[in-house]
C-alpha positions in Angstrom: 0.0 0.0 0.0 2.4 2.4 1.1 4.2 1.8 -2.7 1.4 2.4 -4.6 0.9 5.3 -3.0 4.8 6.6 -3.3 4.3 5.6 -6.5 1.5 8.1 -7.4 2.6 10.9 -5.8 5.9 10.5 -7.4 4.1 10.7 -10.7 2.2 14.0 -9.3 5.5 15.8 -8.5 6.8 15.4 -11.8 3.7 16.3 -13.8 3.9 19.1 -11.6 7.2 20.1 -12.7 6.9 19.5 -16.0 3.4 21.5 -16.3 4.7 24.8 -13.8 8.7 24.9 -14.4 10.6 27.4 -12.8 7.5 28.3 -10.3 6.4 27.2 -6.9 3.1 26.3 -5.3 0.7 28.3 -3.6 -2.0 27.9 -1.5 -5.7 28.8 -2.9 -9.0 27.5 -2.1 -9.4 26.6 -5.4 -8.6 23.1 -4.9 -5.5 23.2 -7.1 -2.3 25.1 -6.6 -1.3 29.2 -7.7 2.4 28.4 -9.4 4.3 31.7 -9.1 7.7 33.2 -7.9 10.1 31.9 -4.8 8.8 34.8 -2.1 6.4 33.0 0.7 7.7 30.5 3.8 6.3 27.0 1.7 8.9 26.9 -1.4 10.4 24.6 0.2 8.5 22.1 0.8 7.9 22.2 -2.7 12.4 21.1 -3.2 12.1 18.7 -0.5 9.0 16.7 -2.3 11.5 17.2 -5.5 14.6 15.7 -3.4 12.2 12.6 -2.2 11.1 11.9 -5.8 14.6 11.7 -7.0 15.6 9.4 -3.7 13.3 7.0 -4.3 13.5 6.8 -8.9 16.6 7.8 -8.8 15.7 10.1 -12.0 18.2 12.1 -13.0 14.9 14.4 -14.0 14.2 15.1 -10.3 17.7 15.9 -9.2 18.2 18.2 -12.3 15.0 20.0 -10.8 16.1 20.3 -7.1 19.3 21.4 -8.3 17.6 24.7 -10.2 15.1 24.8 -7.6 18.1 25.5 -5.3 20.2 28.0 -7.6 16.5 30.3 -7.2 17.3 30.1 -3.1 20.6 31.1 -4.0 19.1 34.0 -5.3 16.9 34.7 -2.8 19.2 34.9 0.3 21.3 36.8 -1.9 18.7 39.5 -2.4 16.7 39.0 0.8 13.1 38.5 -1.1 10.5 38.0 2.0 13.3 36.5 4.7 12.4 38.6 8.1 10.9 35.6 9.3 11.8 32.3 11.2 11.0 30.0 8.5 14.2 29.7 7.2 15.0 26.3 8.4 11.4 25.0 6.0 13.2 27.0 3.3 16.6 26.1 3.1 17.0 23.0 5.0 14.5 21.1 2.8 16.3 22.8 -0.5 20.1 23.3 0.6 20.8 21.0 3.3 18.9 18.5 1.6 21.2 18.8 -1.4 24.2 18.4 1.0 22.8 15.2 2.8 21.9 13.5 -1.1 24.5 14.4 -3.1 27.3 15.9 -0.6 27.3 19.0 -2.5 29.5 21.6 -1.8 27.9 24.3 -2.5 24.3 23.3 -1.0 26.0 22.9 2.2 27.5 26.6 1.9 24.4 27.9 0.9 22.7 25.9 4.1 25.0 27.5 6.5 24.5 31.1 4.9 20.7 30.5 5.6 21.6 29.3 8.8 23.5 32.7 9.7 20.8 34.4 8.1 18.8 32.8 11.1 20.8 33.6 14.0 20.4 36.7 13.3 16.8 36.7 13.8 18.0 36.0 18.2 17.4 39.4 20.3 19.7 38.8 22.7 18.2 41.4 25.3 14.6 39.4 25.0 16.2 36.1 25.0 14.4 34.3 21.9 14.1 34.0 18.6 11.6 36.5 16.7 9.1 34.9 14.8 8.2 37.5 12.2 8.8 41.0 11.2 12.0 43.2 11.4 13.4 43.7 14.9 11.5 46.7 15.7 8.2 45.6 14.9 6.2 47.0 17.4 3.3 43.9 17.0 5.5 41.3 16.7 8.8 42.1 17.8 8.4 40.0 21.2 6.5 37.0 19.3 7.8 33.0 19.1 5.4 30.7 17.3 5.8 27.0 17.7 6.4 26.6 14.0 9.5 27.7 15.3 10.9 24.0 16.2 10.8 22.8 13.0 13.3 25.7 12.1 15.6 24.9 14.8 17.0 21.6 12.8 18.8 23.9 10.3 20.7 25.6 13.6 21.7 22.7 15.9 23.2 20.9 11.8 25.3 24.2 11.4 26.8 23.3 14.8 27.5 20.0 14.1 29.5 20.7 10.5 31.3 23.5 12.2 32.1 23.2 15.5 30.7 26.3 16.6 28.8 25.9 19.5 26.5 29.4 19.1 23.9 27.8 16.5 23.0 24.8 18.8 23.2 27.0 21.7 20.4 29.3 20.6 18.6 26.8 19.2 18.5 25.2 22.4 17.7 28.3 24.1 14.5 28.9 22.2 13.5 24.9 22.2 13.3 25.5 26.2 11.4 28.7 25.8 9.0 27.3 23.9 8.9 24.0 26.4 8.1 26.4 29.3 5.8 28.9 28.0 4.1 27.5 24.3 2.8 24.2 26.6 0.1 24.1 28.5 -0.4 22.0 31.8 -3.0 19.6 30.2 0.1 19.1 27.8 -2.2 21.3 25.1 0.0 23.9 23.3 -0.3 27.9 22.5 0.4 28.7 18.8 2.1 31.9 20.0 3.3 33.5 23.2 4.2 37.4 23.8 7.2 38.7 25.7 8.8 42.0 26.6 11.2 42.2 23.7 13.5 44.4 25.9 13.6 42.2 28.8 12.4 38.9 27.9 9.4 39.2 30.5 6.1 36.8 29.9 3.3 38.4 28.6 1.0 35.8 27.4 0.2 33.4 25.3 -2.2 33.8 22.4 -2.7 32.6 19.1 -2.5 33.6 15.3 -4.2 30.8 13.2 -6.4 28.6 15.9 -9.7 28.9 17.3 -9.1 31.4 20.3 -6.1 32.2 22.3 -6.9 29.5 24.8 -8.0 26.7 21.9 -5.1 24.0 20.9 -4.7 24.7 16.8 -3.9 21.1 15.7 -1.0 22.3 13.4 0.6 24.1 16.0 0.2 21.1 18.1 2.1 18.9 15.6 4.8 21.3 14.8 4.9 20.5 18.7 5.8 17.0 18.5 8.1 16.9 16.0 10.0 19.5 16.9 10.8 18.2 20.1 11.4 15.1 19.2 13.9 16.4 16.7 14.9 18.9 19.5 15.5 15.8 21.7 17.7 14.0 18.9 20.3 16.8 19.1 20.7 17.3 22.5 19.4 14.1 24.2 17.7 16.4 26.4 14.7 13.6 28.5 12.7 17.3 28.7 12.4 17.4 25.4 11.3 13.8 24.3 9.2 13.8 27.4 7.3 17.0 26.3 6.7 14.9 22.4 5.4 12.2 24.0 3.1 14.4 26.1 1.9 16.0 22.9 1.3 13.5 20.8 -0.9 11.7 23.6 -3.4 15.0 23.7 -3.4 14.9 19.8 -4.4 11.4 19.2 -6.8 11.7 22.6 -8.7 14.0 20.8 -8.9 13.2 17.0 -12.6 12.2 15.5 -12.9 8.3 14.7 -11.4 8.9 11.2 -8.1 9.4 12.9 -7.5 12.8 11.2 -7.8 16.0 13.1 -10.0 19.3 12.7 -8.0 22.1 11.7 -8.3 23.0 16.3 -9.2 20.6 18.6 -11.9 23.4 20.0 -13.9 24.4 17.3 -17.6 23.5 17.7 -17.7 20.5 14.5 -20.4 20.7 12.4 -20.6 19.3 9.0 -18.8 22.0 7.2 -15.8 22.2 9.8 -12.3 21.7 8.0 -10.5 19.2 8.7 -6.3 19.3 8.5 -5.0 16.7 7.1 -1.6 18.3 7.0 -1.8 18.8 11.2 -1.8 14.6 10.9 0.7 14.2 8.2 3.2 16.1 10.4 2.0 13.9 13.8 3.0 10.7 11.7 6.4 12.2 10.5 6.8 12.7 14.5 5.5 9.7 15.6 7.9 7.7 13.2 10.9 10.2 14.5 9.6 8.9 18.3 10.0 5.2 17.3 13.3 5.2 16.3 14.5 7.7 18.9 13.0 4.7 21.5 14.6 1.6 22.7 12.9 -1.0 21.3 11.4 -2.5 23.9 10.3 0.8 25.5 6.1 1.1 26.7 5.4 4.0 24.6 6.1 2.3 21.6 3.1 -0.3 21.2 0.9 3.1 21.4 2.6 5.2 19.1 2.8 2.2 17.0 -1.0 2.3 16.5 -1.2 6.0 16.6 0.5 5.9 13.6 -0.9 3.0 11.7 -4.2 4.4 12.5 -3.2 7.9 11.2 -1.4 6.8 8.3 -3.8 4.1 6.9 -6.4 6.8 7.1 -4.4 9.5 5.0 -3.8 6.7 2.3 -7.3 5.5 1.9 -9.4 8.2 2.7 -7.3 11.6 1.8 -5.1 10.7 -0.6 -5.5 11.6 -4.1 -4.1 8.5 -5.5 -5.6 8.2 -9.0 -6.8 11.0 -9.1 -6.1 13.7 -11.5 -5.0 15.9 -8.8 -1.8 18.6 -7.9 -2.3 18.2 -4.2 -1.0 15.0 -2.9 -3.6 15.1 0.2 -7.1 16.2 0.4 -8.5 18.6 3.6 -5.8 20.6 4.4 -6.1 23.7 6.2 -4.4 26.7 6.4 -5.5 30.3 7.8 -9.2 28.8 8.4 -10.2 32.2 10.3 -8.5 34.1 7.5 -10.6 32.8 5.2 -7.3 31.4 3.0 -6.1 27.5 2.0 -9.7 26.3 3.3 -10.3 22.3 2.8 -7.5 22.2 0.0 -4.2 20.9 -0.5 -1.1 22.1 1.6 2.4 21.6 0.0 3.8 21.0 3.5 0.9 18.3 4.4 1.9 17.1 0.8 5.9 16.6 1.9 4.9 15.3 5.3 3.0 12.9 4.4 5.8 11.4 1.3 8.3 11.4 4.0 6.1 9.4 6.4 5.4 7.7 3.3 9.0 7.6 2.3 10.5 6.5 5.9 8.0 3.5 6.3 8.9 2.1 2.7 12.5 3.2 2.3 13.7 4.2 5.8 14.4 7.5 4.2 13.9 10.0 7.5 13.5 13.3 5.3 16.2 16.3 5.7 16.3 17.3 9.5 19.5 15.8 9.9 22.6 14.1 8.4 22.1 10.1 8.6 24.1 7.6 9.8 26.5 6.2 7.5 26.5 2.1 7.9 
């Protein structure tokens, strides 16, 4: 099963590709993609379903592609297009470092580090955190962290690692702890966002951008929770960390809806036009399959993660997939500013490269671009 599936969405990408060169996907509620310029915080998502596709053919077709896709983030960070955000680690490390950890390119791994510069620099070292969005003296968001944020911190704790320098995997760890303390809740629910006083680093409060209300638990936010301390916990073996996953994931999969694929927040009133997002689950399985093979084998969490995941997963494939269908999305009922009115019950390039890599690691053992693998 999980093949055939590969197997379609494989075929997807490259149509894709082949139909909208030198552009990237956007989100519309148009149930198809808007294919335009490198400028947003998805493209890269986009490069990393590119860099899967060519893992598992081995087509020279898809590496020629991810190999131009990565020339235009050359570009970008050269001229700064739409970068005074935190999402650099979606945009580079699933384009650059991706390139470095496949083909051991040179220049991909420059280019990584550059974008992982680029991302230190978004620290304020008087407020103690990484800034989410805006320039530094943003008066709205200048003392903002999201909990998209762990998924960005990958790209810092790597540039340690290849360097030596111990400042990247310092502040990553710095903000992984913030965001520990202050984005979780005691009922291990989770903020999207949380205030503080960007000159002295004081609590404010918590609050939220995308969910329900302030106090409601956006599923998305939730699973960017889980796997990002779970990768968190990979690089610094930190038991806080892989104890605060675990804790996470439990809440998520206590409160899914029989089909075993969330709501777009787990405290919306459902009715029968409520969105679902699929993409909030694709991510939980990527995390759930990074919490297995962090665990001993023999461990008690296992056997319920197990069937968090093969419940989740089986679900995606035969009841959101588009396989054989005549589709750009890869998944069905993603969600994406739902009180925004924008990406509502439509496809989500980043539920669409979760969900191959889940796809991807249960087939191939192929663990996505978070981190350099082990060499056997």
């Amino acid at each position: 099963m999980w093949r055939e599936a590969i197997e379609d969405a494989i075929g997807k990408i490259r149509r894709n590709l082949e139909q909208h060169p030198g552009t990237f996907p956007h989100i519309t509620n148009e149930k198809r993609y808007a294919w335009s310029a490198n400028e947003d915080w998805i493209e890269g998502f986009h490069t990393g379903l590119t860099w899967l596709s060519y893992e598992y053919s081995q087509d020279t077709f898809f590496l020629d592609e991810a190999k131009q896709q990565i020339a235009d983030f050359k570009q970008r960070l050269g001229a700064k297009i739409c970068l005074e955000h935190h999402d650099i680690g979606f945009l580079y490390g699933l384009s650059a470092l991706a390139g470095w950890i496949v083909e051991k390119d040179e220049s991909a791994r420059n280019l990584a580090l550059q974008a992982a510069d680029h991302l230190l620099g978004r620290w304020r070292e008087q407020g103690g955190f990484l800034q989410a969005w805006g320039p530094e003296n943003d008066e709205k968001n200048g003392g903002r962290i999201i909990i998209d944020c762990l998924l960005n911190l990958p790209l810092l704790y790597w540039a340690s690692e290849v360097t030596g320098l111990p400042k990247y995997a310092e502040v990553a760890y710095k903000q992984a702890e913030l965001s520990r303390r202050y984005l979780v809740r005691g009922d291990d629910s989770s903020y999207h966002t949380f205030y503080f006083n960007k000159e002295t680093g004081d609590p404010l409060g918590g609050g939220t951008h995308q969910g329900y209300t302030d106090g409601s638990t956006w599923t998305r936010g939730q699973a960017w929770g889980i796997y990002g301390f779970a990768l968190s916990y990979r690089y610094t073996k930190d038991p806080a960390f892989l104890q605060t996953a675990k804790r996470l994931l439990s809440y998520f999969l206590d409160h899914l809806p029989e089909d075993h694929v969330a709501y777009w927040d787990f405290n919306v009133p459902i009715k029968a036009n409520t969105s679902r997002d699929s993409s909030a689950s694709a991510i939980t399985a990527c995390g759930m399959l990074e919490l297995m093979d962090l665990l001993q084998v023999g461990d008690a969490d296992r056997s319920w993660i197990q069937q968090g995941l093969n419940q989740t997963m089986n679900s995606l494939v035969n009841q959101y997939a588009t396989i054989g269908e005549e589709a750009e999305g890869l998944l069905k009922h993603g969600s994406y500013h739902v009180r925004g009115n924008s990406g509502l019950d439509d496809y989500m390039i980043w539920g669409d490269y979760y969900y191959l890599e889940a796809l991807m690691r249960m087939e191939r053992g192929i663990p996505g671009y978070w981190y350099e693998r082990k060499t056997k």
